[in-house]
C-alpha positions as CSV (number, residue, x, y, z in Angstrom):
1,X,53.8,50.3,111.0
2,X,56.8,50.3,108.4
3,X,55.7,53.2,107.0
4,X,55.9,55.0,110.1
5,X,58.9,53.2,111.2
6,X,60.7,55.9,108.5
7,X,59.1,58.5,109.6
8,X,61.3,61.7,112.2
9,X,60.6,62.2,115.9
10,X,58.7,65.4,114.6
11,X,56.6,63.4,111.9
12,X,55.8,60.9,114.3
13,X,54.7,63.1,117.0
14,X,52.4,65.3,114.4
15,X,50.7,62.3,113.5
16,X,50.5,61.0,117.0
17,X,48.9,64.5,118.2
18,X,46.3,63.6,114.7
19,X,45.1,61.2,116.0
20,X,47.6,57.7,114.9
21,X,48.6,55.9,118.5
22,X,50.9,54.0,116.3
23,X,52.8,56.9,115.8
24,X,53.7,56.6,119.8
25,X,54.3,52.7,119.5
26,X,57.3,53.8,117.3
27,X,58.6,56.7,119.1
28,X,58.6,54.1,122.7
29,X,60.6,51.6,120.8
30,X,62.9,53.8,119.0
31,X,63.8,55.5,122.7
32,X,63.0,52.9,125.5
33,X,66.5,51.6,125.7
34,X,68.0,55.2,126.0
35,X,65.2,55.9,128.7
36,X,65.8,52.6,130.5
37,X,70.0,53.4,130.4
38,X,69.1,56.7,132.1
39,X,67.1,55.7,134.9
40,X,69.2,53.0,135.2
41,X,72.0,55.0,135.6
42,X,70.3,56.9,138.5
43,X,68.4,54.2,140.1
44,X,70.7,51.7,139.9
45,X,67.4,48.8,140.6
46,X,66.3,46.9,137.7
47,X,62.8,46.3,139.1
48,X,62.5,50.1,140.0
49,X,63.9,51.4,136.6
50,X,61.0,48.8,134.9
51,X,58.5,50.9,137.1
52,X,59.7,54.4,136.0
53,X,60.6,53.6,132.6
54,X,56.7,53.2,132.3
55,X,56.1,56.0,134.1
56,X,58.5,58.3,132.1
57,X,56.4,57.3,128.7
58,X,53.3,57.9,130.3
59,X,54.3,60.8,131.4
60,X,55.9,61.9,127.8
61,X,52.2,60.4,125.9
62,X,50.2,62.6,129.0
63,X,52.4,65.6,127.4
64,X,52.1,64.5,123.8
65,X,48.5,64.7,124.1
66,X,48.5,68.1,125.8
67,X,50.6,69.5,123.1
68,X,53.3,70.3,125.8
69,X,56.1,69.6,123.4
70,X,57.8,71.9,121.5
71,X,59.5,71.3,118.3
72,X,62.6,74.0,119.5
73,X,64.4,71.0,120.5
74,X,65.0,67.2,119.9
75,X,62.6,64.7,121.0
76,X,65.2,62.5,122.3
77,X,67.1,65.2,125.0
78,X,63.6,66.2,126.2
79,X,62.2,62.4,127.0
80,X,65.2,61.9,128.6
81,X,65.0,65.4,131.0
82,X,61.8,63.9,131.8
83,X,63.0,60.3,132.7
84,X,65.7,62.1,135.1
85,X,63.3,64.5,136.5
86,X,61.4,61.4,138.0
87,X,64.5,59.9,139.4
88,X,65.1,63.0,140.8
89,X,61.6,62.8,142.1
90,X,62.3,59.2,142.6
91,X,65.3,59.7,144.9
92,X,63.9,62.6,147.2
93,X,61.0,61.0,148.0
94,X,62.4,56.9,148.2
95,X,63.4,55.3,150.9
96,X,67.0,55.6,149.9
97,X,67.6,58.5,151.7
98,X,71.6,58.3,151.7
99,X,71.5,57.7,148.1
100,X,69.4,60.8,147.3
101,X,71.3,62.9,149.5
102,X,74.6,61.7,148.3
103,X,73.2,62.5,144.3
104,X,72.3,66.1,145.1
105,X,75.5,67.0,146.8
106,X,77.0,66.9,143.3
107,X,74.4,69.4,142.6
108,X,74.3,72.2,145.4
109,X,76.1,75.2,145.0
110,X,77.5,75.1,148.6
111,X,79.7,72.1,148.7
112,X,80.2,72.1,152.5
113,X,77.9,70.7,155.2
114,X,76.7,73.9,156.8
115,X,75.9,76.5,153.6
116,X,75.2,79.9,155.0
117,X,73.4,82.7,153.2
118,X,76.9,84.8,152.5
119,X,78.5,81.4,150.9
120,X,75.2,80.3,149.1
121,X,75.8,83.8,147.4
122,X,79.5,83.6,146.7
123,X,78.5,80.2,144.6
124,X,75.8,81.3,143.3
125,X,78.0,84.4,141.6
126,X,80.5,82.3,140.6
127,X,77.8,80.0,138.8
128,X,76.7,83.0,136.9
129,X,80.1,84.1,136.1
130,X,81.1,80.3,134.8
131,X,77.7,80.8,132.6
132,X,79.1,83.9,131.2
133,X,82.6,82.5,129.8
134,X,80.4,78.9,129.1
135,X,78.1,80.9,126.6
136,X,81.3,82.1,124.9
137,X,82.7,79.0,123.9
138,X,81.6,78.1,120.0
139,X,78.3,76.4,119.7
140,X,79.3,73.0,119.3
141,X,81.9,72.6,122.3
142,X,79.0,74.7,124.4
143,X,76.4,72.3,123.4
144,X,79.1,68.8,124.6
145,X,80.2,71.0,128.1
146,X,76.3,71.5,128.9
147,X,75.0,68.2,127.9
148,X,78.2,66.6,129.9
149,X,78.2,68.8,133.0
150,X,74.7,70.0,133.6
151,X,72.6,67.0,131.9
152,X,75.0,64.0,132.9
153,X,75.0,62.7,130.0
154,X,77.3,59.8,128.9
155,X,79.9,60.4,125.8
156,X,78.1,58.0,123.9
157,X,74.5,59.8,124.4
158,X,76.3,63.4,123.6
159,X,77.3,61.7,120.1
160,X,73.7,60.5,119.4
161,X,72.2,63.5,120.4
162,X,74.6,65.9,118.2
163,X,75.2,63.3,115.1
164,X,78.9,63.0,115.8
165,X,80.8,59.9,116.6
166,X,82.2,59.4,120.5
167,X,85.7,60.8,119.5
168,X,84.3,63.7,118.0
169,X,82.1,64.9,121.2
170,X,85.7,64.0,123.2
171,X,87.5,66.4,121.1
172,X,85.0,68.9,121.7
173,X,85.1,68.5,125.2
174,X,88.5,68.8,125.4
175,X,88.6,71.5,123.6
176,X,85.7,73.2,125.2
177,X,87.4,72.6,128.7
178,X,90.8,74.5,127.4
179,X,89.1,77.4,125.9
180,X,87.5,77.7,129.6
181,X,91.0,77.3,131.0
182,X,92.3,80.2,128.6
183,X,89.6,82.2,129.9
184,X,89.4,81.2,133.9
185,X,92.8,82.3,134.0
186,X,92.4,85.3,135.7
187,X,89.7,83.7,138.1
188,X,91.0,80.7,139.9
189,X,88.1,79.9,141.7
190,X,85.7,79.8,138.8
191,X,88.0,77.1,137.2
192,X,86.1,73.3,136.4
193,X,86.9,71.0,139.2
């Protein structure tokens, strides 16, 4: 178990698909606190977040085993797009439904009770017009404005995910946001809110 203990996500989940459960054993308590802060976030129930925490890693094994993982990315940012897309599950479905609702209106497009087809298109332009001046942005203050705006993710979890310290993924975020400024200039209603 030491041995694998020093072994990357990658090398751990090449051994894991080989065959060695231990491999998994590691990979669960390197991440369960990141995946248990996440859900927690969302769920905001310790007895619940228990529940999907669980079902999140069985969910991540069931893929393991599949081979449903790809090595493009980090382990780390793609267990914890699975641990969200439960609680997204999670909230639709719970009994919670003012909680749900109220998490999702951060995500619509249409930001106003009543969304007809004419406005749904207007925000869905500007969405794609954001993308565009997002995706010009140099790679590393791209990378802090997605993982910050479009995963959620928490300053501190940025930093792990991109090797930086916190100050460093602030910087870039600042940064980021004033190159956008620059560049929303000339379009007012495209600008961050």
């Amino acid at each position: 178990m030491r041995r694998l203990a020093s072994l990357t996500d990658n090398e751990l989940i090449q051994s894991f698909s080989q065959g060695c459960e231990k491999a998994f054993e590691v990979l669960f308590a390197r991440y369960k606190d990141d995946v248990r802060n996440v859900i927690l976030h969302y769920i905001k129930d310790r007895l619940e977040t228990e529940d999907l925490t669980q079902d999140a890693f069985l969910k991540i094994y069931t893929s393991l085993k599949r081979g449903k993982y790809n090595e493009q990315g980090k382990f780390l940012p793609w267990a914890l797009r699975i641990a969200r897309n439960l609680c997204m599950d999670y909230l639709r479905k719970g009994p919670q439904g003012n909680a749900s609702q109220q998490m999702f209106n951060d995500k619509l497009f249409c930001t106003t009770t009543f969304c007809t087809a004419e406005t749904a298109l207007i925000e869905t332009q500007q969405q794609r017009h954001l993308n565009v001046f997002i995706n010009r942005l140099p790679e590393d203050q791209k990378k802090v404005v997605y993982y910050r705006y479009f995963e959620e993710l928490s300053f501190k979890e940025i930093a792990a995910l991109m090797n930086t310290s916190v100050n460093t993924s602030l910087g870039r975020m600042r940064y980021g946001l004033s190159h956008l400024r620059k560049q929303l200039q000339n379009h007012p209603s495209l600008l961050l809110r």
